[in-house]
C-alpha positions as CSV (number, residue, x, y, z in Angstrom):
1,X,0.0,0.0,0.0
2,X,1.4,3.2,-0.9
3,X,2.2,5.9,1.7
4,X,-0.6,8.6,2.0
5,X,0.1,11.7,-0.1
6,X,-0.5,15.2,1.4
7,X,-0.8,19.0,0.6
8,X,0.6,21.7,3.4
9,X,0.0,25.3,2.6
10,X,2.1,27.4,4.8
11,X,1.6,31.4,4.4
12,X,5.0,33.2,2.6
13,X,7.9,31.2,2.2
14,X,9.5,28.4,3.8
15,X,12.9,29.3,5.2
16,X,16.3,27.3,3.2
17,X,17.0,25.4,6.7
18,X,13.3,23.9,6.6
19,X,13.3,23.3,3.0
20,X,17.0,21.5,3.3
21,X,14.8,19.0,5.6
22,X,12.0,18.6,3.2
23,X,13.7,16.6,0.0
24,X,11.3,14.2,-0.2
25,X,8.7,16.7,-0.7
26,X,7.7,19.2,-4.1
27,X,8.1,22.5,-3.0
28,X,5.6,25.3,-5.1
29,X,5.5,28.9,-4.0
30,X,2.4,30.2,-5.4
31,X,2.6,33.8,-4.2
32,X,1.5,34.6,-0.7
33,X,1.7,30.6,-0.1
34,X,4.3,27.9,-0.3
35,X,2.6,24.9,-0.5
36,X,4.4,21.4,-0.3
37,X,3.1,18.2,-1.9
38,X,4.4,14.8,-0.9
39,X,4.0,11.1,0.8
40,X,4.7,10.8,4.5
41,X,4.9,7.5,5.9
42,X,2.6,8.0,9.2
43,X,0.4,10.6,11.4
44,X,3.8,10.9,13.4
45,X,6.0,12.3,10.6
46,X,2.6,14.7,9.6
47,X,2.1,15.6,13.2
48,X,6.3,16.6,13.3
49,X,6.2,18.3,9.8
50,X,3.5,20.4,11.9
51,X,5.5,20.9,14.5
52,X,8.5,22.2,12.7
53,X,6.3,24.6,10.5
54,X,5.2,26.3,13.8
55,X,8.7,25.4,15.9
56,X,10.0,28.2,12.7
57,X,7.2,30.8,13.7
58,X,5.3,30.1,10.2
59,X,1.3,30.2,10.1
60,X,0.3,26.7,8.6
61,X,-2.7,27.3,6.9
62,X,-4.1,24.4,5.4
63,X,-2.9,20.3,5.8
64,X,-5.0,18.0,3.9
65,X,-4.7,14.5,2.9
66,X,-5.2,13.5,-0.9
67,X,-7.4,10.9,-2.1
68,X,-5.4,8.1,-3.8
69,X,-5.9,8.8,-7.2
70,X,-4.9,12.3,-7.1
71,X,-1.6,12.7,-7.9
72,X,0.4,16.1,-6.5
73,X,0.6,19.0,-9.2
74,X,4.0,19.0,-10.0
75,X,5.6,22.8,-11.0
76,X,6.7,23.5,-14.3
């Protein structure tokens, strides 16, 4: 079974020492949002992306979990 894929919109942009830690994830910034699209194994590894987001003083907006069969938009 394939890990569950998710969508985090964070408001402005994601500092270089978070994004360093997020490799595994597609980083967009679509202007006043970043907004990150990837698989993450478990609720612990959601619930510590979380975490760090607001460890770095950033206002998460939105974390939502994708149905199956959507895949994550991919920039161009």
């Amino acid at each position: 079974m394939p890990e569950p894929t998710y969508q985090v919109r964070v408001s402005g942009v994601i500092p270089d020492e978070l994004l360093t830690e997020l490799q595994d994830l597609t980083v967009s910034v679509e202007p006043p949002e970043t907004v990150l699209h990837g698989s993450l194994p478990d609720q612990s590894a959601v619930v510590g992306l979380i975490s760090r987001i607001h460890g770095l003083g950033l206002r998460l907006i939105e974390v939502r979990r994708l149905p199956a069969s959507e895949e994550p938009e991919r920039p161009l």
